[in-house]
ZAKEBA-445709 format. One record per residue (C-alpha): x, z, y. Coordinates in steps of 0.001 Angstrom, whole numbers, padded with zeros to 6 digits, always signed. Layout:
BEGIN
XZY...
***
This chain:
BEGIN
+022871+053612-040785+024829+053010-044138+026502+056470-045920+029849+055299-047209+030545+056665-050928+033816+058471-051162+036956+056360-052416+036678+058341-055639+034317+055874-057112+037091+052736-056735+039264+054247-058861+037718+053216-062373+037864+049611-061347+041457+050405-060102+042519+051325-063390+040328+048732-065298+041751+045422-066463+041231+042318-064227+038943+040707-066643+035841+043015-068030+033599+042668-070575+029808+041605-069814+028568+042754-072923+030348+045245-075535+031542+042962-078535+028715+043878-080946+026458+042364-078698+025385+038252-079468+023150+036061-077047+021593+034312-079684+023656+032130-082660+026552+032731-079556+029308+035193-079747+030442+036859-076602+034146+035596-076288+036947+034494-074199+035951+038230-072147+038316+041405-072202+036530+044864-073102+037415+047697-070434+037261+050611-073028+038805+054020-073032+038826+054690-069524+036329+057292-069596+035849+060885-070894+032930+063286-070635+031855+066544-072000+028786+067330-073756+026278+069022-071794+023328+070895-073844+020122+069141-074130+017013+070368-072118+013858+069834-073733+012103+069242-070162+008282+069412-069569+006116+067528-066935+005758+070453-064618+009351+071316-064715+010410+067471-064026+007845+067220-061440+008907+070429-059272+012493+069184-059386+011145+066059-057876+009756+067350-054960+013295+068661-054177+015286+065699-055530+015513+063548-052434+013820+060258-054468+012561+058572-051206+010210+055485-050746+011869+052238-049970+010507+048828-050822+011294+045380-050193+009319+044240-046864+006050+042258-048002+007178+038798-048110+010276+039275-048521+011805+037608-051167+013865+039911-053727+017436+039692-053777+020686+042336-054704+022553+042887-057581+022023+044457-061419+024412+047171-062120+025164+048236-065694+027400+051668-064799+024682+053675-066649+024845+051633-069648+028497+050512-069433+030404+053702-068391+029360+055973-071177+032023+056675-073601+031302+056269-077701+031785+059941-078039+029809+060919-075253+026755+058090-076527+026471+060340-079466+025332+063352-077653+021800+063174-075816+022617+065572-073406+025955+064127-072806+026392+063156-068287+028198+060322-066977+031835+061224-065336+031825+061785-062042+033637+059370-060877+031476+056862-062769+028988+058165-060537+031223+057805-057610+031877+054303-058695+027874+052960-059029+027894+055016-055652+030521+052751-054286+028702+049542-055392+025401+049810-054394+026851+050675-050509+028723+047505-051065+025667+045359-052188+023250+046439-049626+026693+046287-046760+028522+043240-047734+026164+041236-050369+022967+041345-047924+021182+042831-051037+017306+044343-050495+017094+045487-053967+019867+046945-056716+018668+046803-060553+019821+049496-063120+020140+048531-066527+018975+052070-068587+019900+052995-072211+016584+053290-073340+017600+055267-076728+020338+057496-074312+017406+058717-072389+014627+059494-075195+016269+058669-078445+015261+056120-081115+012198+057439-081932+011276+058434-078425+011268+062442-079349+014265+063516-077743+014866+063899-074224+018229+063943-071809+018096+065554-068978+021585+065101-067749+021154+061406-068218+018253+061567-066601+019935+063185-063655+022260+060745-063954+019770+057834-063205+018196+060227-060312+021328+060580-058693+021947+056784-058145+018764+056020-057636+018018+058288-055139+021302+056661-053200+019962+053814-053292+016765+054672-051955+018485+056234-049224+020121+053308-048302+016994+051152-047799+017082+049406-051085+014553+049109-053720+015265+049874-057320+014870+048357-060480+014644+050608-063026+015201+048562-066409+014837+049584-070334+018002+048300-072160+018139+048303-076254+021073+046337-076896+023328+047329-079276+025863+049809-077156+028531+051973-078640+026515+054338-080552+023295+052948-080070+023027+049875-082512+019261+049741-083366+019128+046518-080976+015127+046932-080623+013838+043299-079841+010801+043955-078647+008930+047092-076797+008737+050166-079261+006896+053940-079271+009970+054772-077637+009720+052442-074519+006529+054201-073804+008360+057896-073691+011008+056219-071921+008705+055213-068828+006786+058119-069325+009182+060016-068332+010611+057730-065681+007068+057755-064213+007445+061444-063757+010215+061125-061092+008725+057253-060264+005217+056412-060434+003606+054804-057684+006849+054924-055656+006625+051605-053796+010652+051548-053839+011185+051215-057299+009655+048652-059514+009811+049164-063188+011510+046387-065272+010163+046757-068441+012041+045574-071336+015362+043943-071270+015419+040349-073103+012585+040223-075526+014836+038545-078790+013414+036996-081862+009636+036873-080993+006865+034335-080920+005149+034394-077736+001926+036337-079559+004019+039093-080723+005285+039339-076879+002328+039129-075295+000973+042172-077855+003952+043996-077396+003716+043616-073437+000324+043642-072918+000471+046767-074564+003092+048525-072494+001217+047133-069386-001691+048940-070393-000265+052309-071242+001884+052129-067658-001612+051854-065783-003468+053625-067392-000853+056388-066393-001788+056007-062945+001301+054032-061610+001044+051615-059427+004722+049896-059117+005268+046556-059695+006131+045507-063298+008879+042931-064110+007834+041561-067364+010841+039373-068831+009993+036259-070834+011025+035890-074244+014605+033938-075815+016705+036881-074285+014828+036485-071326+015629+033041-070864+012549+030692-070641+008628+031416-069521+007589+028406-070586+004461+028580-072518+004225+032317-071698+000462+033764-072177-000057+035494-068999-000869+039069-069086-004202+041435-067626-003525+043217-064938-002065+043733-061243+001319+043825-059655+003145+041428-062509+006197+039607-061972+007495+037160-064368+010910+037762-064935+013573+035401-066689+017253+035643-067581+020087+032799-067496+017731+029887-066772+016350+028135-069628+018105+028986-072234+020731+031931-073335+023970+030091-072974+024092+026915-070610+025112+025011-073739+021686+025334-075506+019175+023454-072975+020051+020806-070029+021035+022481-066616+018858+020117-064909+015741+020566-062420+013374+019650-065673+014573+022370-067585+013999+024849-064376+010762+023562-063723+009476+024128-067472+011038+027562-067612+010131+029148-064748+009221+026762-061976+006461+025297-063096+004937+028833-063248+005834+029917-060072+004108+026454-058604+000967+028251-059535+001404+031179-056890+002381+033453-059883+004982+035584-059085+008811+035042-060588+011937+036256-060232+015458+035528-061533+016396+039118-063128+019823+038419-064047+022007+035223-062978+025583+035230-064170+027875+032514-063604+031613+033136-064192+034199+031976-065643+034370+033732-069487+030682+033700-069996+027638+031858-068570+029079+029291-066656+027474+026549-065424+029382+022282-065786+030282+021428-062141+029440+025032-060937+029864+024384-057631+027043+021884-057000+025361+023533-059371+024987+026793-058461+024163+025372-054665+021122+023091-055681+020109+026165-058346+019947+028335-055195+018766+025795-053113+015574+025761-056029+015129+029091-056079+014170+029673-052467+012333+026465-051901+010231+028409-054897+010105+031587-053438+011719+032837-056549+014074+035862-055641+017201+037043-058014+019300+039490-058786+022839+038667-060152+025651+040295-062283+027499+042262-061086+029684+043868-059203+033108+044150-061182+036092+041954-061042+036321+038347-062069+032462+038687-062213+030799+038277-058623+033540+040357-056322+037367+038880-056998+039260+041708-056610+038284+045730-057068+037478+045559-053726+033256+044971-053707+033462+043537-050436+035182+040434-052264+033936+037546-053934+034570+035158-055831+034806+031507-055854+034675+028481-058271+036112+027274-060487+036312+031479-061264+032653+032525-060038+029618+032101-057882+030297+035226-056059+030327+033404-052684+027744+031424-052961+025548+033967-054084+026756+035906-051118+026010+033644-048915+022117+032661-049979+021746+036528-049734+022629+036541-046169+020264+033472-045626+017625+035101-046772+017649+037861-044524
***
């Protein structure tokens, strides 16, 4: 049985502008801008809350009462839902700039409402969180917030309890009041999963997305930078399965050295290439970025599809999008997609929407989640 979130949570998207913002302005995709996209901004307020300085045996005693329940995705089964950004997205400037600083309620309420409507109406078996990795443990990984980390419990444990598995991923983009746009994995990813792997190790419900969009690296300072993050995670002692993106902003795995160890998936971003203008939307391209890999029984999945109108959009999205899709599963290459806001994959603030092209691939997306079970 589903829980249906209260109707608090719809009301940020009822106040927000038609049109939102996939990325705050300061952020680029490459040489690209970000335009043509309106910025939802000032909708939110918090107060500070004090920072907790919290220890392992502390964290792990409030787990056992927490409700952070096993759920994975059946073996087999290939991985499908959708990547929400409300805990990177929904957190005022002001509030940014304090560590112990909580998401508004009805932010809360909102993510709440979302990830019902992805595993309910969008068919979804998995939900991926997009985490402010600086938010959580600072820049230099010495700080710690425990509201924000009770933030990321509280939707995560929804999800869990609504039979989906959870991608827990470590964002460094430049966000209002975090702008040191880390390219690559830093002493501060490893506190960041640390602690994560307090609440989350071994859980087979939640897989652990490493890095978001490796930037400006040759494939030997990824595979260093990786290899070294897979090592510290296992040596740990957990046992989740690691999404490990590729580099180009997560765009291409072609040429990628593969990494030691168990439980790897390959992830990519926006197939190919950053923007759909900067590499051939074509089967050859797919095959060389990520197809070609998963031909050899390795595992892949698509982290984060967008296509809308406004930002990644695929020429002749329609057919497009179908024989992408179409690729995918003849693959066995799951995906999760952005997101659930409007103009994006639902049409209107209601999540059970969706949209269709020329706007967005909402539909369609729907629709190959449903086929797949």
């Amino acid at each position: 049985m589903f829980s249906a979130p209260t109707t608090e949570g719809l009301s940020l998207m009822q106040r927000a502008a038609p049109r939102v913002a996939r990325r705050v302005l300061t952020r680029l995709r490459g040489p690209r801008p970000l335009a043509g996209l309106a910025v939802v901004a000032g909708l939110l307020s918090a107060s500070a809350a004090p920072v907790f300085a919290a220890t392992a045996a502390s964290a792990a005693a409030a787990a056992s009462t927490s409700g952070d329940k096993a759920a994975s995705v059946s073996a087999g089964a290939i991985p499908h839902g959708i990547t929400l950004s409300g805990l990177e997205s929904w957190l005022p400037a002001a509030a940014a700039l304090s560590p112990g600083a909580a998401l508004p309620a009805d932010a809360l309420a909102t993510m709440k409402a979302q990830i019902y409507a992805a595993r309910r109406y969008w068919h979804a078996n998995v939900v991926r969180f997009q985490i402010i990795q600086d938010k959580l443990v600072g820049a230099n990984g010495r700080v710690f917030s425990a509201a924000y980390m009770q933030d990321i419990r509280t939707v995560t444990g929804y999800a869990l309890s609504q039979g989906l598995s959870v991608v827990l991923n470590a964002q460094t983009e430049m966000r209002p009041g975090f702008t040191r746009d880390e390219t690559l994995p830093t002493p501060a990813t490893w506190s960041f999963w640390r602690h994560l792997m307090v609440f989350y190790a071994s859980n087979p419900g939640v897989i652990f997305d490493l890095f978001n969009e490796p930037r400006y690296c040759s494939w030997a300072r990824w595979h260093r930078a990786m290899q070294g993050l897979v090592d510290d995670v296992r040596q740990a002692g957990a046992r989740n399965t690691l999404w490990v993106e590729g580099r180009w902003w997560g765009s291409t795995l072609a040429g990628v050295p593969l990494l030691r160890g168990r439980g790897i998936v390959y992830s990519f971003h926006h197939p190919g290439a950053p923007w759909e203008d900067q590499a051939p939307v074509t089967v050859a391209t797919w095959n060389r970025a990520f197809g070609n890999l998963a031909s050899r029984g390795i595992p892949v999945v698509d982290g984060e599809f967008t296509n809308f109108a406004g930002g990644y959009h695929f020429n002749h999205p329609r057919a497009l999008v179908r024989q992408y899709l179409q690729y995918l599963r003849a693959h066995h290459i799951g995906m999760t997609a952005w997101t659930l806001l409007p103009g994006v994959m639902n049409s209107t603030t209601g999540y059970a929407s969706a949209t269709t092209e020329p706007a967005g691939d909402g539909w369609l997306v729907k629709q190959w989640f449903a086929g797949l079970g």
